[in-house]
N, C-alpha and C positions, 0 to 999 in steps of 0.2 A: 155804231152807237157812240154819242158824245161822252169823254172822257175827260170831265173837267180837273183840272188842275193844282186846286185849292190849297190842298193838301203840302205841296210839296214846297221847298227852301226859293227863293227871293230868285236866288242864280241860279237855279235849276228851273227855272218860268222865264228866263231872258235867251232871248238867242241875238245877239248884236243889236240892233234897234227896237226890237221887239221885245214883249211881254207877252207871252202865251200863257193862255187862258183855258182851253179846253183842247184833248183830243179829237181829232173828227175822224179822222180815218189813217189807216197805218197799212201796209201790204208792199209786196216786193221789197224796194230799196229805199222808198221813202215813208213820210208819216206829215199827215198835215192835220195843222191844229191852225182853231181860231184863235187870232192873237193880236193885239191893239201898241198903236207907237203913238204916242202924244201928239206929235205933231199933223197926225192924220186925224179928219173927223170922224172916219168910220174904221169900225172892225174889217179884219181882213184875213182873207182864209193863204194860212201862210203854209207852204211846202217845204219839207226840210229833206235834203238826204245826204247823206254820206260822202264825202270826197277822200275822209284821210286814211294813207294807207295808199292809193290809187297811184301809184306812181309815174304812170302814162297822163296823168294832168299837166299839159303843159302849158308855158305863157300864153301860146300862141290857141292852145284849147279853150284856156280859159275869156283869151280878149271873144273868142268867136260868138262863147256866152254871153258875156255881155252885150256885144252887137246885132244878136239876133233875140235880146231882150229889150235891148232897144229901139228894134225895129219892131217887134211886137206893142209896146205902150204907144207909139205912134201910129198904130192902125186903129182908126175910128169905124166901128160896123157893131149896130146891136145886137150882133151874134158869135163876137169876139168879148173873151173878157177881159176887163181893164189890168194893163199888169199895172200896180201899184209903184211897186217896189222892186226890187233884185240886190242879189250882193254875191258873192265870196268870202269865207272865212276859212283859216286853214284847215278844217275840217267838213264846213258845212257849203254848200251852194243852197240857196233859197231863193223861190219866187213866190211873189205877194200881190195874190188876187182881191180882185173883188166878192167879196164871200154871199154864198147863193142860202139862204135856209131853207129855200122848198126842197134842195135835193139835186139828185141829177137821174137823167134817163135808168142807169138800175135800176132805181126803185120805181119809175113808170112804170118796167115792163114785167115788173111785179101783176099789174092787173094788164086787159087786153086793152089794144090800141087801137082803135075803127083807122080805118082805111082813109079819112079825111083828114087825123091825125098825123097817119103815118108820113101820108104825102107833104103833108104842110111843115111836120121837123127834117125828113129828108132834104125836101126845098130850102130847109132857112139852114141847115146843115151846109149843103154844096154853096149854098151864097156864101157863104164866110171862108168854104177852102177857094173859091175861087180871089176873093180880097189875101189870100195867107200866101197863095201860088203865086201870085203875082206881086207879092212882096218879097219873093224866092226863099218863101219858107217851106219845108215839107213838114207836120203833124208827127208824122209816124207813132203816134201810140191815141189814135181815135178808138174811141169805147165807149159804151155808154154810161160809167163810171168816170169820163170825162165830157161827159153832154148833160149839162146842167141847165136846169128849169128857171123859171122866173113865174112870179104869178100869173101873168098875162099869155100865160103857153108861150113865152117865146125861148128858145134853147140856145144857149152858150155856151161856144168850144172852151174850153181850159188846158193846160198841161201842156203846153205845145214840146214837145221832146225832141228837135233837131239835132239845137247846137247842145242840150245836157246829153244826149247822148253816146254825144264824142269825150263826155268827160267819164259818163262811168258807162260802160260798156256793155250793155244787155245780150247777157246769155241764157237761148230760148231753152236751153237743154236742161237748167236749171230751176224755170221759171214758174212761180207759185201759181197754179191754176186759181186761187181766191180769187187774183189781181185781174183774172180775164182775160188780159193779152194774148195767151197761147187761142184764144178763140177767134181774135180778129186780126190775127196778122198776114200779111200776104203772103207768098211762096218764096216772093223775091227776099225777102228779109227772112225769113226761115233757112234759106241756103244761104246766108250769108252775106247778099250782094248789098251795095248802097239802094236803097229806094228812092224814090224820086213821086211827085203829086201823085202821080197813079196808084202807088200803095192808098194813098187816103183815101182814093177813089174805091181802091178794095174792101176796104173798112170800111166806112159807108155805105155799102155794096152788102157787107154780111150786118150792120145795122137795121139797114133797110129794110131785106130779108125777116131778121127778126119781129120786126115793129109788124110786118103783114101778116108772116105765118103762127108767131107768137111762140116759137124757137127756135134754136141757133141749125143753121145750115151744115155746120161742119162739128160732130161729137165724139166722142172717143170715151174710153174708161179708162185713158192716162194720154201725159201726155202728146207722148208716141203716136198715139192712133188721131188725135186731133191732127197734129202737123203731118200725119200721111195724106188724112181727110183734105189740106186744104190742097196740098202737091198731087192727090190724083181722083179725089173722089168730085163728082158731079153735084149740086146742091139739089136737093130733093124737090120735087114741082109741088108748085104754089096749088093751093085747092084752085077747085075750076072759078067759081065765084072772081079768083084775079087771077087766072090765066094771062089776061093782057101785060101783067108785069115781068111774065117767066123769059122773055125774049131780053130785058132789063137788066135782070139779076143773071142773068146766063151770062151777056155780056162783060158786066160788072165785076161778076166772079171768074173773068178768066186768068187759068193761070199763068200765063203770058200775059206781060205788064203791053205787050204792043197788041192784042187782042181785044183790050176796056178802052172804054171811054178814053181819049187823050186828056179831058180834063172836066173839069168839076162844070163848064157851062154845056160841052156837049153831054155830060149827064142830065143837066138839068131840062135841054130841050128831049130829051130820048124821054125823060118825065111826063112833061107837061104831054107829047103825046101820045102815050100810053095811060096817062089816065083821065083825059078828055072831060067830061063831066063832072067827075071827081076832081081832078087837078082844078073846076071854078072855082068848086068849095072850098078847095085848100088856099087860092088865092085870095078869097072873102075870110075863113078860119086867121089868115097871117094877119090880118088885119084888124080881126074883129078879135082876135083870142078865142080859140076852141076850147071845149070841156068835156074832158072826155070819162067818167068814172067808172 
């Protein structure tokens, strides 16, 4: 729920170039609010978190941010979103999006998703990790709390979490089930290891999942029992109606990163031919904007 601002003193609504205007959303380590800078024409959905205190920030941490935020605003793809802006402050690291008001994929899957849907944001999803992978960026925090909508049904990754995550250090042991994460993380990043494209592929993998069967593959009643689920339990089979996709998400979800997909295009053909008929409609849907209420 938007938390506008109003209220509050002159310098408590400025963050470095910015004027923040409303809360939009807040969980885990950070809080992003819509917030406007003069010299820009449009409002922008700005990400604030935490650095000070962090003592493991180092120069060499910090330059990585930058360079892999400024390999990010040079990727041109309608399904990447525009970084605005970036900075460091002794306290703060912030990234300045292009701000979405329809929302993002959470509240899609709020209602059900047809199968034409599903196919057609999974597709426009892997199209963009494929332009991210080959700009040698890995995601690592895909969710659908970072898959944001547009009027035209077409969906925009956000948040890209590589090089911030070498600044403040996510620990799963800790981590606020609101934010989701402990839902879609892979196994490899769960024990601890570096991930690499294939995690996204994971994520994607139990998105996708979601979007067909209309909820999440791996559950628990704490944390604990989710991150067992993802390190040993099997994803439950898809009704028979998409059968054809269970060989998909099998693959997808395995928990051996050298078992999936090696990248985001051989997903996409393992796609297209598992859903034959369906995958026309998804290819007419991208183009034409589906509607799906």
């Amino acid at each position: 729920m938007t938390k506008f601002l109003s209220g509050s003193s002159e310098a408590e609504r400025r963050l470095d170039r910015f004027e923040l205007i409303a809360e939009i959303a807040s969980g885990g380590m950070a809080t992003v609010y819509l917030a406007r800078n003069e010299k820009l024409a449009q409002q922008v959905a700005l990400k604030v978190q935490p650095i000070k205190g962090h003592a493991s920030v180092s120069e060499d941490d910090r330059r990585d941010f930058a360079r892999e935020c400024e390999i990010l605003a040079s990727l041109n793809h309608r399904s990447i979103a525009d970084v605005i802006d970036f900075g460091l402050t002794p306290e703060y690291l912030y990234l300045a999006l292009e701000y979405f008001p329809c929302g993002s994929m959470r509240e899609r899957l709020q209602n059900p998703v047809s199968e034409a849907d599903a196919l057609n944001y999974a597709r426009q999803i892997a199209e963009a990790l494929q332009v991210v992978h080959a700009a040698g960026v890995v995601h690592r925090d895909l969710k659908p709390s970072n898959i944001m909508l547009t009027t035209d049904n077409r969906v925009v990754l956000i948040d890209f979490g590589s090089a911030r995550a070498q600044l403040i250090a996510a620990d799963l042991s800790r981590s606020d089930l609101q934010t989701g994460t402990p839902y879609y993380v892979c196994p490899e990043q769960i024990a601890g290891n570096h991930p690499d494209q294939r995690a996204d592929i994971y994520s994607l993998g139990i998105v996708f999942y979601e979007m067909l069967a209309g909820s999440l593959p791996f559950r628990g009643n704490n944390l604990t029992d989710i991150l067992n689920a993802h390190r040993n339990a099997a994803p439950p089979p898809l009704s028979a109606a998409l059968a054809r996709y269970q060989p998909v998400i099998d693959r997808v979800l395995a928990k051996n990163p050298n078992d999936r997909y090696p990248s985001a295009g051989h997903f996409l053909d393992a796609l297209r031919e598992a859903g034959g008929s369906a995958a026309h409609k998804t290819n007419q849907a991208g183009h034409l904007g589906a509607s799906d209420t």
